[in-house]
N, C-alpha and C positions, 0 to 999 in steps of 0.2 A: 272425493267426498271425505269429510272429515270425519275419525273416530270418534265416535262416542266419551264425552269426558268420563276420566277413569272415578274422579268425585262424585259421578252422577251413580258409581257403581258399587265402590268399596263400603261405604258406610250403610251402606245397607244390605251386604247380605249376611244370612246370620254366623255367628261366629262359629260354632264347631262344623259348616258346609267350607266357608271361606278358610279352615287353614288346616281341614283332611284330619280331626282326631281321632285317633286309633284308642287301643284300650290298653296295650303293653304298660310295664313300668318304669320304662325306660325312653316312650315314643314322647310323640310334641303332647298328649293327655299330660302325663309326667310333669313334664313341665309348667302344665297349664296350675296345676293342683302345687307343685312347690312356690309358686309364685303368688298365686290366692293366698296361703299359709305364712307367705314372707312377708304381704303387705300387712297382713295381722300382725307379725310378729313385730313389723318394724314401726308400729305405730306406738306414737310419747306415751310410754306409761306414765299416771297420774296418779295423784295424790293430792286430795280433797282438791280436787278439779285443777289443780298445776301439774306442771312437768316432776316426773320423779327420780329426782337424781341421787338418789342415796344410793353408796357403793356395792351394795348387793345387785339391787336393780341391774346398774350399769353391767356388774360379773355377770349376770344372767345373761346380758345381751350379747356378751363375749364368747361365752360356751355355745349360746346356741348360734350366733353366726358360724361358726364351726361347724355345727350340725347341719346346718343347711348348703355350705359351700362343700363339704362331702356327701350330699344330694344330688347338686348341682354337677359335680365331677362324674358322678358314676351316671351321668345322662348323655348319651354319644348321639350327636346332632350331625355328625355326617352323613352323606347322603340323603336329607331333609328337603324338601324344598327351600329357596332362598329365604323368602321370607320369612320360615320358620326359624331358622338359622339366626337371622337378625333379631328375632324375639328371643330366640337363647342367651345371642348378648346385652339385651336388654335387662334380663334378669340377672345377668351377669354383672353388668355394671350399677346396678342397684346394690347387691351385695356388698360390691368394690365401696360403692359410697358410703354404707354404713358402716365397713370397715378402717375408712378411712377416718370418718369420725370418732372412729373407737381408738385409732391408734394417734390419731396424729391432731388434729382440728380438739378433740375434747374440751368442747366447749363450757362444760361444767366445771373443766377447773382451770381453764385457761381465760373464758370473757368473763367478767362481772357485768358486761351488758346483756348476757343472758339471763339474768337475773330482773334486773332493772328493767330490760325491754317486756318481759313476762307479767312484771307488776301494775306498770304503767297503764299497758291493753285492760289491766281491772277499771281504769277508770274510766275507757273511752266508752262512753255512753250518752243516747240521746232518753230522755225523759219524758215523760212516766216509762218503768219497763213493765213488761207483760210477765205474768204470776211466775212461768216457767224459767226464763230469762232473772227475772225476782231473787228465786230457789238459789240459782246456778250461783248468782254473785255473793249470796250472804255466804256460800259454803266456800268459797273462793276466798272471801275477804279473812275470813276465818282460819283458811291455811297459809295466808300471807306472813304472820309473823314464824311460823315452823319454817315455811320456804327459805325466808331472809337468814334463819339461822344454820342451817342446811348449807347456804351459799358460803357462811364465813370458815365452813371445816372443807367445803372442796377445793376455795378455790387458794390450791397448792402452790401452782404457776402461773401466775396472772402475769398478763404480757403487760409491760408499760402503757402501749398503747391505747388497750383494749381497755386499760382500766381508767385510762385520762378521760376519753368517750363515755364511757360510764356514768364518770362522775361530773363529765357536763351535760351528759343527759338528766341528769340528776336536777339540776339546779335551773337549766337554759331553754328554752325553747329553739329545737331546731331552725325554725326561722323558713319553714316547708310546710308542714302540718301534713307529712305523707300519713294519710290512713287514720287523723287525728277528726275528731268530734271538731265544728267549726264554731269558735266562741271571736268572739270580734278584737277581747283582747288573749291572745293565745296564753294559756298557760305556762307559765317558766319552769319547764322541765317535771320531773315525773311530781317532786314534792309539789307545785302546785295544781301538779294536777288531784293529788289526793285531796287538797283542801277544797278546789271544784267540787270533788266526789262530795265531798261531806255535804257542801252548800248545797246540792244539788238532794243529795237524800232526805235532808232536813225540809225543803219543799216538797217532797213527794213523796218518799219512803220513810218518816222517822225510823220505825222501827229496825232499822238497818246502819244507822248513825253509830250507836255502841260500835260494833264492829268495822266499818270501815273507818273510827279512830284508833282502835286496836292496831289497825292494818297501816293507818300514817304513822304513827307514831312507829312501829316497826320499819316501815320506808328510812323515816328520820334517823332512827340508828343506825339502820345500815348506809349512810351518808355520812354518818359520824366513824362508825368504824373504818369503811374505806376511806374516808379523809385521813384519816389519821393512820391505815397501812398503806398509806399510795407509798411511800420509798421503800417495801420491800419489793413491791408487785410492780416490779422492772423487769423481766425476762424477755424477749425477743416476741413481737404479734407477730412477725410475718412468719410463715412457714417453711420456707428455704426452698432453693430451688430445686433440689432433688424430690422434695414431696410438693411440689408445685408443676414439675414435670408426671411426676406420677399420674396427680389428680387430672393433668389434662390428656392424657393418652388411656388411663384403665377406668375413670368415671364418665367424664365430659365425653369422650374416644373423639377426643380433636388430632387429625396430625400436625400437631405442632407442639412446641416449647416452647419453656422463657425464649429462649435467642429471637424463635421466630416473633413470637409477642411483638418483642422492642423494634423488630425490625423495620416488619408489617406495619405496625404504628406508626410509627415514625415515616414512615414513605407515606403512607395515606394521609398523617399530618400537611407533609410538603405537598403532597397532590389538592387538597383540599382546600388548601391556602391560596395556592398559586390559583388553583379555579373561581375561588371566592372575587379575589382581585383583580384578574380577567373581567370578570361580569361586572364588576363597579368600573370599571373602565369603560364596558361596553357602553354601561347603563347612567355613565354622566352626562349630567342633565335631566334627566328624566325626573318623573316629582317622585318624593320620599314614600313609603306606605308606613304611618305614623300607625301608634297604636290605639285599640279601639279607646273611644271616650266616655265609654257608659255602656253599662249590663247590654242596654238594646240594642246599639251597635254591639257588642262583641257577640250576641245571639244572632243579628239577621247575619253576619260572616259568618258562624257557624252553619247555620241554612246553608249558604251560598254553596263555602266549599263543600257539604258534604253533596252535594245537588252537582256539582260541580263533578267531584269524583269519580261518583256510581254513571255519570253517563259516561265518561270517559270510558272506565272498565267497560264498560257494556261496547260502545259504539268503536272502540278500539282494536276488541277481543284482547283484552287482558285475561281474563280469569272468568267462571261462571259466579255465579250468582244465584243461588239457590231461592227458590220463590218462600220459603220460610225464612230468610234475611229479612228481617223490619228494623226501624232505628233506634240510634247506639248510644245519642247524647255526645258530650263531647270527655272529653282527656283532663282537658286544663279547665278550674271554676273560676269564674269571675271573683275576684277578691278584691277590696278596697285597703290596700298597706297604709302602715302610718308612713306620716310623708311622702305619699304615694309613691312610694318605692317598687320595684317590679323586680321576680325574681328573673331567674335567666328562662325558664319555661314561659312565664307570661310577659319577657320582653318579646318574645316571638311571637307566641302563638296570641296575643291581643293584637297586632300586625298584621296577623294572617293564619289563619285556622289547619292551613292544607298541612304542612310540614309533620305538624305529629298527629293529624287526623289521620294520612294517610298510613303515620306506623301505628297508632296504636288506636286507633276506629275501626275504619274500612278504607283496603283490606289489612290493615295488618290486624293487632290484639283482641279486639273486641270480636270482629269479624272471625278471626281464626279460632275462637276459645268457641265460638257458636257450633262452628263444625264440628269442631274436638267431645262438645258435649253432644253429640249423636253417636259416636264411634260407640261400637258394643263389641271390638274386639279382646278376647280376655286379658292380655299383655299390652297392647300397645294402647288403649282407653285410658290406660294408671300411668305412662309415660310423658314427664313433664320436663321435655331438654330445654336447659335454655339458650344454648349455643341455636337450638333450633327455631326457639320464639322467638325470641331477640333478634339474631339473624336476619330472618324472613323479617321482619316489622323493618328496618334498618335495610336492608337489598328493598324494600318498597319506595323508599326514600327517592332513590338518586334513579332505580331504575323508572319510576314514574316521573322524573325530569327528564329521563334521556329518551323515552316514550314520548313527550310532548305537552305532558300534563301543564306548563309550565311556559309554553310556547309564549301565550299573551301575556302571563306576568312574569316580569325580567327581574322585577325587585321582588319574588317572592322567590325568583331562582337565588338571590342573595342569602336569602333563610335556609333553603335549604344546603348550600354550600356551609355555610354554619353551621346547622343540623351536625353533618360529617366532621367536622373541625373538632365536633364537642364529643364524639363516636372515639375519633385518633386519639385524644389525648388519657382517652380512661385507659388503653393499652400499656405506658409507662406508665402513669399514677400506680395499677394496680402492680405490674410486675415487679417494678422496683419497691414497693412496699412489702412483697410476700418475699423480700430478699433483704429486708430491714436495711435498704440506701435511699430510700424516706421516708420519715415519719409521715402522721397523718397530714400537717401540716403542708408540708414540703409537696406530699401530693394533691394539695389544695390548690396550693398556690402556684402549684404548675400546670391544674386545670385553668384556673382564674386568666394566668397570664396568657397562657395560648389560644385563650375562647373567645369571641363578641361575646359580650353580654351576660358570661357567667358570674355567677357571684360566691361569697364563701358559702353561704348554707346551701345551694345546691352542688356548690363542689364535695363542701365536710359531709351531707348525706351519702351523696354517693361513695365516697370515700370509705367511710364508713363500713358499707355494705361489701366494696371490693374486698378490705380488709380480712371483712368476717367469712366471708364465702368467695374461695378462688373462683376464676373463671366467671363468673358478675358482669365485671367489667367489659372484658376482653370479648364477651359472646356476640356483641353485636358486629363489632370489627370481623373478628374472625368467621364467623358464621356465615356473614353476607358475602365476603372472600368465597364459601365453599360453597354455594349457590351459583356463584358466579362463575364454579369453576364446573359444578354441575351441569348450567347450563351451556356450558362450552360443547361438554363431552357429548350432549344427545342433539347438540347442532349438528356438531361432526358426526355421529353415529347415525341420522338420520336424515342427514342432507338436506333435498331439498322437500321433505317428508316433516322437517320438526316444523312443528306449530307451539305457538308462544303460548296461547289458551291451553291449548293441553300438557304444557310440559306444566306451568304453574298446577294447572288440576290434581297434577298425578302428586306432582312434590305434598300439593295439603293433603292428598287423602293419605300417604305414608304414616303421618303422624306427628306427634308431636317428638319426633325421636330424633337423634343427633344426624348428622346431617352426614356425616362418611358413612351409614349404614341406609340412610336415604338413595346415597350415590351405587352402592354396590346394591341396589336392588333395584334400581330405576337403569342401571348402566351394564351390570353383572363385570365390573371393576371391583374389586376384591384389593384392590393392595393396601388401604389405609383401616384393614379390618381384620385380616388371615394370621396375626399372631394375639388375638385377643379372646382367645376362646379359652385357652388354659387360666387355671388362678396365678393371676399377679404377683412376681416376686416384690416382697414388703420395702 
């Protein structure tokens, strides 16, 4: 008989029963209350509704990370139950990250697209807004030119980089519209977006026009100012490898580094190639799956595959399905480009819906963010890894091909062997950028060149964001790596006992937390976890 899925148990019992809290000052209560205190602490302080980066602010966050990482020390977690222990380094590695921030990443005076991405988001809006929503922006649009002026006294060490990006965000339309308001002809970067703004208030809000020109005209200067300091603000964007190694062993808690990065990558590159081209060999002859030709074909394929999935899962025994699962919609929208152009997302997914339905619908994103919002455990509910999202969404991929999802379409196995292709190369784009031996460029175009079907604006987006935030990239590679090595260790641990339904169960109901602390509490393997309990040397 089979166990009771561990999913059907965790997310619901209540929290201070499920993790034994005592009343001491030092026990897992302790903890529970520095952690509550830290997420306050660590939340953007603002100023008239923007980020507040004025140098006191920042001091403040300095001192009192201090204070809380000598909390956090005088908490002795041995002898705790496991899972408790995992939630110590969880709070542990939060600290580490905003420490990290404070020392090394400081993004306030190192990107000028922290700026410019902050401003921008004023203007994504769909229209008429509601009274409250109303409030928020006029007091927003009003701190926009204080903010713009704020940006030109921190930002001290602007990386070259960071500030090229900047300033083509400035002027460019990414040529993606990630998280962008859908206007047919896309706005050319933040300045037109501001004059969108304008047009847009003057039909609906006049009274709000004064001020969000205040606020373009402030955009505009600061486009003139950093135009005209782009040749001091050359300093190094990537971060080097010793704080590139850091961030991935005391924040991410990956066992790996740069070396493994490139390695790893690089092997899964070759693996994924050679696989892609196997399967076109297989699959000569056979007809093409061309992309969809119209909204309603690319909607009734979305029916299909999602119809398609959920029974698999089901009739497979992949993973449970909770009777509160309803539907997700899809990933990727129907867009009509000029020159009907297709980015590298909808050369795919207009072809065939499964490939990132399955990472980022069901089961992967969508699906997994559902469970995540029922968790009501005090630590592990606030934990957002992405070695562990990504991961799992990306191990959904290739493991639902090699399950059989895939059996009757050959050429949708073609997708998804691209899918991976496109996984391998973000591994060197990002490492070798956080080691300044490629620009952003360089790591464009050796996404571009080693991909089907990628193009510059989904390479330069992503790019981008590897840039700005280590381990980005590298999470889905590496992650699905530690799944896979996951599920090795509780085949072997449990013989002819593992069941594939309940190992997945047990893995979502852990959380959303990185994946070597998944393993040493699903496994009680301890060794890529047992020197991360003390504070990190800097």
């Amino acid at each position: 008989m089979k166990r009771r899925s561990a999913l059907a148990l965790v997310l619901v019992v209540p929290a201070a029963a499920a993790c034994g809290v005592a009343g001491g000052a030092g026990d897992y209560g302790a903890l529970v209350s520095l952690h509550d205190e830290f997420l306050e602490f660590d939340r953007p302080a603002m100023e008239n509704g923007l980020p507040d980066y004025r140098p006191e602010t920042i001091e403040r966050q300095r001192a009192g990370l201090d204070g809380f990482a000598d909390r956090l020390g005088a908490i002795a977690p041995a002898g705790w139950p496991v899972a408790q222990q995992v939630d110590y380094l969880l709070v542990r590695a939060r600290l580490n990250r905003l420490d990290f921030d404070l020392r090394i990443r400081r993004p306030w005076a190192r990107d000028p697209g922290t700026y410019v991405d902050t401003v921008q988001r004023l203007a994504f809006h769909e229209f008429p807004l509601g009274e409250e929503e109303l409030a928020r922006l006029a007091t927003q649009l009003g701190g926009v030119p204080g903010f713009l002026a704020l940006a030109r006294e921190n930002l001290t060490d602007a990386g070259g980089e960071l500030t090229m990006l900047a300033l083509r965000n400035l002027v460019t339309a990414d040529g993606v519209g990630h998280g962008h308001p859908y206007r047919e002809a896309p706005p050319a970067g933040t300045l037109a977006w501001y004059a969108d703004l304008v047009g847009q208030l003057e039909s609906h809000h006049s009274e709000l026009v004064p001020a969000a020109r205040d606020a373009q005209a402030a955009v505009g200067d600061f486009h003139t100012w950093l135009t005209d300091s782009r040749d001091q603000m050359n300093a190094p964007a990537g971060l080097g490898r010793e704080n590139y190694n850091w961030y991935l062993k005391y924040v991410a808690m990956m066992p790996f580094d740069w070396d493994d990065v490139n390695r790893i990558g690089d092997r899964e590159l070759h693996r994924s190639w050679a696989f892609l081209e196997l399967e076109r060999n297989k699959n000569r002859g056979l007809p093409t799956v061309d992309p969809a030709p119209s909204a309603d074909d690319y909607a009734r394929r979305i029916r299909e595959a999602d119809e398609h999935v959920r029974k698999f899962l089901v009739d497979q025994d992949i993973l449970t399905i909770p009777d509160y699962v309803g539907e997700f919609g899809t990933n990727v929208p129907w867009i009509v480009r000029e020159g009907g152009r297709r980015n590298f997302w909808e050369e795919v997914q207009y072809r065939d819906p499964r490939p990132d339905h399955v990472h980022a619908v069901i089961p992967g994103h969508r699906f997994d963010a559902l469970l995540r919002s029922r968790d009501d455990r005090p630590i592990r509910a606030a934990a957002r890894d992405r070695g562990r999202s990504e991961g799992w969404a990306f191990y959904l991929e290739e493991m639902m091909l090699q399950a059989g999802l895939l059996d009757e379409l050959p050429r949708t196995r073609e997708l998804y062997y691209i899918f991976q292709i496109a996984r391998a190369v973000r591994n060197r784009a990002e490492a070798l950028m956080h080691t300044n031996q490629f620009n952003v460029q360089q790591a464009v175009d050796y996404m571009v060149d080693n991909t089907p079907f990628m193009d510059q604006d989904v390479a330069r987006v992503d790019a981008e964001i590897y840039l700005k935030t280590p381990g980005s990239g590298i999470a889905y590679q590496m992650g699905k790596l530690q799944i896979e090595e996951l599920l090795m260790d509780r085949a072997l641990q449990l013989g002819e006992a593992f069941d594939l339904k309940e190992f997945h169960d047990e893995f979502l109901a852990a959380g959303w937390i990185p994946i070597s602390l998944i393993r040493w509490e699903m496994t009680g393997h301890d060794d890529e976890v047992r020197d991360l309990f003390g504070r990190p040397p800097s």
